[in-house]
C-alpha positions as CSV (number, residue, x, y, z in Angstrom):
1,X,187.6,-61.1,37.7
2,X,186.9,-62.8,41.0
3,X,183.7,-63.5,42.8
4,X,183.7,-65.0,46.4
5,X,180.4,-67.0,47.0
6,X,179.1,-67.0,50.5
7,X,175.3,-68.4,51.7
8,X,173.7,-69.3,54.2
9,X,174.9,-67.3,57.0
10,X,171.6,-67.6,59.0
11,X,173.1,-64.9,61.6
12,X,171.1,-64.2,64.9
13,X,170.9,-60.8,66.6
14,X,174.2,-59.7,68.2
15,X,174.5,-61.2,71.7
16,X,172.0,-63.8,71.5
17,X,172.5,-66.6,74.0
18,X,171.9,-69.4,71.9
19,X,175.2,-71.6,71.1
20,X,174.3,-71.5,67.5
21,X,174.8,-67.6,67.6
22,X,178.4,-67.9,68.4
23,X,179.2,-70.5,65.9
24,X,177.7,-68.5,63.2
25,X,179.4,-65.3,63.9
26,X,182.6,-66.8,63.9
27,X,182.2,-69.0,60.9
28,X,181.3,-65.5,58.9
29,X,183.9,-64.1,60.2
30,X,187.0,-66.1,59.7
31,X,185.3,-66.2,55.9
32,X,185.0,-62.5,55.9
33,X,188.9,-62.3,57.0
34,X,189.9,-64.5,54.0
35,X,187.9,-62.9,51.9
36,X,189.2,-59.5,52.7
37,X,192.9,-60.8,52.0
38,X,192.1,-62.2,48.7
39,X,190.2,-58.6,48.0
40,X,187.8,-59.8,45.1
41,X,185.5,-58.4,42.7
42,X,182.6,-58.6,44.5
43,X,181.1,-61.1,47.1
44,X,177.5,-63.0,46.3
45,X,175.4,-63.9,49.0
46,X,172.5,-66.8,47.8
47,X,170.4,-66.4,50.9
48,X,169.3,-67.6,54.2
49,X,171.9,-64.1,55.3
50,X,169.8,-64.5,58.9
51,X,168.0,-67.1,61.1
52,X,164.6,-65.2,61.5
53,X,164.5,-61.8,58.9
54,X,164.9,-59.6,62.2
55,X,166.0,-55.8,61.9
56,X,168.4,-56.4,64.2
57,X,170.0,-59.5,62.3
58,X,170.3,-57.3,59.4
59,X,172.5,-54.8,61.2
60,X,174.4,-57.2,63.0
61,X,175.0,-58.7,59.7
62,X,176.4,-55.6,57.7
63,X,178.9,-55.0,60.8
64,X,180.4,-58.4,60.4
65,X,180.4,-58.0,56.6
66,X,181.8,-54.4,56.7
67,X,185.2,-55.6,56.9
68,X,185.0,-56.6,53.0
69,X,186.0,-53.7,51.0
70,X,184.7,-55.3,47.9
71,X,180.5,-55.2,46.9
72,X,178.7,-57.6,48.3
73,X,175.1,-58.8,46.1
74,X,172.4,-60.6,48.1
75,X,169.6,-62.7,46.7
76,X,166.9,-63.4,49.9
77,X,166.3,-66.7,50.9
78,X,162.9,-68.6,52.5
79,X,164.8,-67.4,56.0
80,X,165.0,-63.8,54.6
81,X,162.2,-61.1,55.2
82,X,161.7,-58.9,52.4
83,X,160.9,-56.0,53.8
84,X,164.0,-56.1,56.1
85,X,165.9,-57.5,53.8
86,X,165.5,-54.5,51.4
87,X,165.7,-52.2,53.9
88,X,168.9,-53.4,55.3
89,X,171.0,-53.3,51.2
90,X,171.2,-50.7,49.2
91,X,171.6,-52.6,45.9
92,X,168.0,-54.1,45.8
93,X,165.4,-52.0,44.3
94,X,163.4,-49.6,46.3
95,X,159.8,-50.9,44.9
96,X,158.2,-54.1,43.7
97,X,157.1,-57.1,45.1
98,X,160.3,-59.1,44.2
99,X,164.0,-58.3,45.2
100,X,165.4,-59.3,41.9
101,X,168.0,-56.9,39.7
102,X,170.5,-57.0,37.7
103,X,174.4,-55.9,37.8
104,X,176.1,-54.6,34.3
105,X,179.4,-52.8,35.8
106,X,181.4,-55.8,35.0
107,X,183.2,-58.6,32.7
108,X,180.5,-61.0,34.1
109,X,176.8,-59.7,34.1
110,X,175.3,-60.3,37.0
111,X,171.1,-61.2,37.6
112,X,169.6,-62.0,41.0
113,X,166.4,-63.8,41.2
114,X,164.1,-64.0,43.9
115,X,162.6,-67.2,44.4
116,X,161.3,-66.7,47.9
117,X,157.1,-67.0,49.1
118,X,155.0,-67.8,51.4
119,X,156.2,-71.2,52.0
120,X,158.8,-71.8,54.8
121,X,161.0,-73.3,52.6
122,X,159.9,-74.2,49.3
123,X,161.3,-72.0,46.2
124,X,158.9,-70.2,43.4
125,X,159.1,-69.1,40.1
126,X,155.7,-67.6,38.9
127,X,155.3,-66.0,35.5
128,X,155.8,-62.8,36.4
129,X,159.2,-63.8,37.6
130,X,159.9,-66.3,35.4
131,X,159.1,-63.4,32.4
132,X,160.8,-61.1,34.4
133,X,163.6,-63.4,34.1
134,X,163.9,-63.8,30.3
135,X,163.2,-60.6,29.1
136,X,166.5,-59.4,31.6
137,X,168.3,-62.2,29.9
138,X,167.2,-61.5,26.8
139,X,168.3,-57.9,26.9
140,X,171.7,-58.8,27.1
141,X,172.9,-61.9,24.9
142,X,175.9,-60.9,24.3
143,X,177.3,-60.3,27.9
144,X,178.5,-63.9,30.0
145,X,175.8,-63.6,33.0
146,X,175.8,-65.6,36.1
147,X,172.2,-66.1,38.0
148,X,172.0,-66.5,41.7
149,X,169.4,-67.3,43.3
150,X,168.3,-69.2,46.9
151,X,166.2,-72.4,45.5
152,X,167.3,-75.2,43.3
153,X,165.0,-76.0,40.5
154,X,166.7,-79.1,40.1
155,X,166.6,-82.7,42.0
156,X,169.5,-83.7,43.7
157,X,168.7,-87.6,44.0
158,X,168.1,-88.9,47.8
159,X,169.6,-85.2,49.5
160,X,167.2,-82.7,47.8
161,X,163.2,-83.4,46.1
162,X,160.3,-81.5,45.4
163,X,162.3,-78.1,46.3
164,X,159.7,-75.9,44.4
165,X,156.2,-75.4,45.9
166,X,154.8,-76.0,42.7
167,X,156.8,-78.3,40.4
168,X,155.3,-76.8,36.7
169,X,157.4,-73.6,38.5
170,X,160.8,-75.5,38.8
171,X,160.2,-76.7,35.3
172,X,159.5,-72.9,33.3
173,X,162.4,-71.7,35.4
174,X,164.6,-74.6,33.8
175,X,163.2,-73.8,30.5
176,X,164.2,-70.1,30.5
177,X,167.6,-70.9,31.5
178,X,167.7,-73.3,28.9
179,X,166.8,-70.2,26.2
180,X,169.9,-68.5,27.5
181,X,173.5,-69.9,26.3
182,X,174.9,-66.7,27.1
183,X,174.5,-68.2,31.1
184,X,178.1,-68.9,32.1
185,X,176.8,-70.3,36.1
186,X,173.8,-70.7,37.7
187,X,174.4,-70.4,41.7
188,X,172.2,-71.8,44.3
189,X,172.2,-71.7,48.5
190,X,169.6,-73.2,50.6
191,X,170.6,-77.0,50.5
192,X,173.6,-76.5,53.0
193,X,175.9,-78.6,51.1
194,X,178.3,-78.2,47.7
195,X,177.6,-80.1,44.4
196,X,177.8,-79.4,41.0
197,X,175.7,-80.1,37.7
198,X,175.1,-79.7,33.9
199,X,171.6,-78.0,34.1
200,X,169.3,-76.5,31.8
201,X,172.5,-76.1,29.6
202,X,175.3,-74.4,32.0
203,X,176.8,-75.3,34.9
204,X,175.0,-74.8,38.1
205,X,176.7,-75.2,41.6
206,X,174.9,-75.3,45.3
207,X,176.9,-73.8,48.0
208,X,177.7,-75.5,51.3
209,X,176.4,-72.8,54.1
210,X,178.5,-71.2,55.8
211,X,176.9,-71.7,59.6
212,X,179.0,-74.8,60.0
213,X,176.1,-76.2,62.7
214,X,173.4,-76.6,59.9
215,X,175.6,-77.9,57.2
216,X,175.4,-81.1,55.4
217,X,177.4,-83.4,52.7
218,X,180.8,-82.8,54.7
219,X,182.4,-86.0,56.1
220,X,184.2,-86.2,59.4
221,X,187.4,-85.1,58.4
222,X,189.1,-82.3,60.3
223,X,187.2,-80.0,57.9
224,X,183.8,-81.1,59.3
225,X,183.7,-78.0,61.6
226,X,185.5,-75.6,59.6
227,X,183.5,-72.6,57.6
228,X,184.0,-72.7,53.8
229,X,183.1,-70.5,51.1
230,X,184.1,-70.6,47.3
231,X,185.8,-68.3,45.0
232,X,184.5,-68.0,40.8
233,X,187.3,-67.0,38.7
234,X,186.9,-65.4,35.2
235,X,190.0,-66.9,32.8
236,X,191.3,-64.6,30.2
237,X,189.8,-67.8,28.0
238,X,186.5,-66.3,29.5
239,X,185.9,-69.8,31.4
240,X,184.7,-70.0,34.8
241,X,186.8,-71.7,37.4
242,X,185.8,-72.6,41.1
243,X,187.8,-73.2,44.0
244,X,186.2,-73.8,47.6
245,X,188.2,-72.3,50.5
246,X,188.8,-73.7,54.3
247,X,190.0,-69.6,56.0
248,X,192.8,-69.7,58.3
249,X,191.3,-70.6,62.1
C-alpha cells in the first residue's frame, strides 16, 4: 500500500495576480505530476488546501488535483472554511459540526480529525472530539490506523509552542493516542516544515508545505525552492516506511 502525503497547498483563486498564486499552482502541480506517475493508493491532504477558504479556491483546487487518478482524503486546516470545504469533497460527511471520518476500504485504516476553531491558527481538541476520537479508535483495535490531522499537539522546541488554543486540549488529545497501540502514524501539516517524533506512543511526522513561498526548516541548497511531498509505504512486514520526494521540474 502507498500513501502520498501532500499539505499545505494554500491555493488562491485561478488567475489571481498576486506572485504567490503562481508559485503555488506550480508547486502543486509538478507534485500532482509525480504523484500521478507513481499512481498510489490514495493521496492525504493535512490542511491549509487554500489561502482564504473561498468557493472559488475550492474549485480551482480540485482541477489541479484532478489529474491524480488515485482518492485523495482531506483533513481542514485553520486556513480551511468548513462550510466550503465540505461542500467542495465528497468524502467528508454531509452533517455535523466537525469534518472528521473515518476510511475502512483498506490494509491501513484511515481517521481524519478535525482540529480547526475559531482561532486563526491555533488547533483544538474538545471532548466531543477528543471522545469522538477514541470511541472511532476504539471500534477498530485490530486494524493498523493512521490519524491525520492539521495541528500538532506536540512542541517542537524553539520552531513550534503553544500550538493548541487551550493546552489541557493538546494534552487529552495526546492521551487518547496514547490508549491506541493499534496507531501505526500520526500525520500533521500546518508547521510548514518536515520532522519526525516518538509521540504519545507511535510515530508522528509534520509535513513540509507544499507552497514552497511559506515553507520553513529547508536550507539553501538547490532544493530550497523546489516543492516536496512524501510517500508512506506499507511493508509486507506491516511497517511503515517514508520517503520525501523533490518531482521532476
Amino acid at each position: 500500500m502507498i500513501i502520498a502525503h501532500i499539505s499545505d497547498t494554500h491555493i488562491l483563486p485561478k488567475g489571481d495576480p498576486a506572485p504567490q498564486a503562481a508559485i503555488r499552482v506550480d508547486a502543486l502541480r509538478r507534485c500532482v505530476a509525480d504523484i500521478a506517475r507513481l499512481d498510489p493508493d490514495l493521496v492525504i491532504h493535512t490542511g491549509d488546501a487554500t489561502q482564504h477558504g473561498q468557493r472559488e479556491e475550492y474549485t480551482h483546487l480540485k482541477e489541479i488535483l484532478s489529474d491524480v487518478t488515485a482518492p485523495v482524503y482531506l483533513t481542514p486546516g485553520n486556513r480551511d472554511e468548513r462550510t466550503a470545504f465540505r461542500a467542495a469533497f465528497a468524502h467528508l460527511p454531509e452533517t455535523g459540526e466537525f469534518l472528521h471520518y473515518a476510511v475502512e476500504d483498506y490494509p491501513l485504516r484511515l481517521v481524519a480529525f478535525d482540529t480547526t476553531g475559531p482561532h486563526p491558527r491555533k488547533g483544538f481538541a474538545c471532548t466531543e472530539r477528543t471522545q469522538w476520537l477514541d470511541r472511532t479508535l476504539a471500534a477498530a483495535p485490530d486494524h493498523p490506523t493512521i490519524v491525520f490531522m492539521h495541528h500538532p499537539p506536540l512542541e517542537i522546541p524553539t520552531l513550534y509552542e503553544n500550538g493548541y488554543a487551550d493546552p489541557a486540549e493538546a494534552v487529552a488529545l495526546e492521551r487518547v493516542i496514547a490508549r491506541h497501540p493499534h496507531i501505526v502514524r500520526v500525520l500533521f501539516g500546518h508547521v510548514h516544515f518536515s520532522s519526525y517524533f516518538d509521540w504519545a506512543g507511535s510515530l508522528a511526522s509534520t509535513m513540509g508545505s507544499v507552497a514552497v513561498d511559506v515553507r520553513k526548516g529547508v536550507d539553501d541548497s538547490r532544493f530550497s525552492a523546489e516543492p516536496m511531498y512524501q510517500i508512506h509505504t506499507l511493508g509486507d512486514d506491516g511497517t511503515l516506511s517514508t520517503q520525501t520526494r523533490f518531482p521532476a521540474p
